[in-house]
C-alpha positions, 0 to 999 in steps of 0.5 A: 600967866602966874608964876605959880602956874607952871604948866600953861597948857594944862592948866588951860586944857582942864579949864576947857575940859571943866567947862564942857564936862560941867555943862553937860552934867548942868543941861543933863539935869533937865532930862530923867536920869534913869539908872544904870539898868534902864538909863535915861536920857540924862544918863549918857550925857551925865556920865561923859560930862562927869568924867571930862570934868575928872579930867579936867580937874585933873589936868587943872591940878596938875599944872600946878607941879609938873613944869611946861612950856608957854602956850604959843602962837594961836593960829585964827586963821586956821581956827577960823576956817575950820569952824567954818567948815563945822559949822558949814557941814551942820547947815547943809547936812540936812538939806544939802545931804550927807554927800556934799556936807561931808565932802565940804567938810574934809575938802574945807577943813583940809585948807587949813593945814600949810600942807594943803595939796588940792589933789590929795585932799580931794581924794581924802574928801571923797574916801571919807564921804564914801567912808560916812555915808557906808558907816552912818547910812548903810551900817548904822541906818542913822536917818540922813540924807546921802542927797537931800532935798535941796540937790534934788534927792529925798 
């Protein structure tokens, strides 16, 4: 890393920020913006992508003045089992249903901590199962299936 940068961590997490803010505010220019009164599509994504680039370049800015330690070790295994639980959940959320995507999710993601105890983390799963499908189905009426097609539901 340069000398010149003397916070590492910022600098890398502006650049992160920089690259998501910026690409919403890139794939938000194919949809109609609206105004604030009346927004469109775009709107949201526009707005959000927007101030995560603010952030971004902020934090960026900053790591140039203000001192920190180096990044460290970088922990691909456990990056690795969480992105495979994401990505998991996307593939079975709605064919599967809500329940099992859920309940793999936690019950996956929960292996990677060094901290992993099979009992708690099956009680995190099914709380937070519960606690998405009361929030997401029953409160909000988000269209998704609690059991899907696949387990025999709707």
């Amino acid at each position: 890393m340069p000398a010149f940068i003397r916070h590492p961590k910022d600098f890398w997490s502006g650049i992160v920020f920089l690259i998501f803010g910026l690409s919403a505010v890139i794939i938000g220019q194919e949809y109609e913006l609206g105004s604030a009164g009346r927004m469109g599509p775009a709107y949201f994504p526009i707005a959000l992508g927007i101030l995560l680039s603010l952030v971004g370049l902020a934090s960026f800015v900053r790591s140039f003045f203000r001192p920190g330690e180096a990044i460290g070790r970088i922990y691909y295994r456990e990056l690795t089992i969480v992105l495979v639980a994401v990505l998991l959940f996307g593939f079975l959320v709605r064919n599967a249903g809500l329940v099992p995507a859920g309940f793999l999710l936690i019950l996956i993601s929960s292996y990677a901590s060094d901290k992993f105890e099979l009992k708690k983390s099956l009680a995190l799963a099914v709380g937070m199962t519960l606690f998405a499908v009361g929030l997401f189905v029953k409160l909000l009426g988000l269209p998704m299936p609690i059991i899907g097609p696949w387990l025999g539901g709707n």
